[in-house]
C-alpha positions in Angstrom: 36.4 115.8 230.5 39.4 113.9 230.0 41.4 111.7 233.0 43.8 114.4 233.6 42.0 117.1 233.9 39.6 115.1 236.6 42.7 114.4 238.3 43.8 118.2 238.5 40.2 119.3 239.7 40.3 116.6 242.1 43.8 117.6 243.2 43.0 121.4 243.7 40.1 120.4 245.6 42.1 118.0 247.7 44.7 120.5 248.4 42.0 122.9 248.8 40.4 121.2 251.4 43.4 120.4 253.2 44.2 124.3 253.5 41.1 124.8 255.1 41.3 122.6 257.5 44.9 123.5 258.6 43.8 127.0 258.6 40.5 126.2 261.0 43.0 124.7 263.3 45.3 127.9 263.6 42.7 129.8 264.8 41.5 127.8 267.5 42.4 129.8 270.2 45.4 128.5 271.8 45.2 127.1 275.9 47.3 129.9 277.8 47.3 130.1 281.2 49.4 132.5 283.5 51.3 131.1 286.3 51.4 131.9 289.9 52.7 130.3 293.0 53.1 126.9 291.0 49.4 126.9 289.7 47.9 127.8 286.4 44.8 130.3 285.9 43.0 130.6 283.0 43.1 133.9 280.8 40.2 136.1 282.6 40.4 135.2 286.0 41.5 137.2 288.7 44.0 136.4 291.4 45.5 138.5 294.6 48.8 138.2 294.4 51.8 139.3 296.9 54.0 141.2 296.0 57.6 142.1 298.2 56.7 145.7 297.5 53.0 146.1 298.5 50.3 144.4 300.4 48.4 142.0 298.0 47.0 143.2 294.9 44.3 142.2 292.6 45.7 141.2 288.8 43.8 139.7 286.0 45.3 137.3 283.6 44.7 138.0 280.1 47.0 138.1 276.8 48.9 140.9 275.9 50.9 140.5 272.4 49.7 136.9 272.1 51.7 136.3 275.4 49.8 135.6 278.9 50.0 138.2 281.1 49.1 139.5 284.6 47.5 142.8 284.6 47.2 144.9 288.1 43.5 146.8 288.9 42.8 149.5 290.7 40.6 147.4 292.8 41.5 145.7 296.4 41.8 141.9 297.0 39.0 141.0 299.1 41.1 139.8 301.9 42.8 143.6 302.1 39.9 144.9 302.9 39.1 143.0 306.0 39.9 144.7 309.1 41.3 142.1 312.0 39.5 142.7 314.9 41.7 144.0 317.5 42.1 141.5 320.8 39.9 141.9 323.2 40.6 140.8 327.3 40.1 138.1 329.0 37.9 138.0 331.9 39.8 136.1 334.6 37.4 134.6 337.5 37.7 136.0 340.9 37.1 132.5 342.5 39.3 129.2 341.5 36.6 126.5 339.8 37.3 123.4 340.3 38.9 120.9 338.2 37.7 118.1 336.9 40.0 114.7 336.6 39.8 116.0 332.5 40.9 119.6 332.8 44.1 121.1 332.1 44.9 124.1 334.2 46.3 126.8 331.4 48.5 129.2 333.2 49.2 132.4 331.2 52.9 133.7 332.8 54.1 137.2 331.5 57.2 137.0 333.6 59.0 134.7 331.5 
């Protein structure tokens, strides 16, 4: 085998090589996140988010044509389903206690 045709084989296999490697490195999946309230989540997690139309909903992030993108479930956010308690009232004593030099008298007025 002559000096040029080394050189060609060791060409093709250099160029070869190099098209592999450049390939390997286009398919490593790229580092999208989605965006919300000035914070990044990655692709797959799940976040509530507010909406002005609706009470908080429950979207996933994941990539629809090759763009991030927030997707909206059918299920609740967590926080949604909690019901606040309603307020309940305050006993008031029949009999003043007395106060301590370190209390503070806390005097509820309605007929502001």
């Amino acid at each position: 085998m002559g000096q040029s045709a080394f050189r060609t084989c060791l060409m093709v296999l250099l160029i070869t090589t190099a098209g592999f490697l450049l390939s390997r490195q286009s398919l490593a999946a790229p580092s999208c996140t989605c965006r919300y309230a000035g914070q990044s989540f990655q692709i797959n997690s799940c976040v509530c988010i507010t909406t002005s139309a609706v009470s908080p909903q429950m979207a996933c992030c994941g990539m629809v044509v090759n763009n991030p993108s927030w997707t909206f479930t059918k299920s609740p956010c967590p926080t949604a389903e909690q019901q606040l308690k309603s307020a309940q009232p305050v006993e008031i004593a029949q009999t003043p206690a007395p106060l301590g030099a370190d209390a503070y008298l806390l005097i509820d007025r309605k007929d502001k």
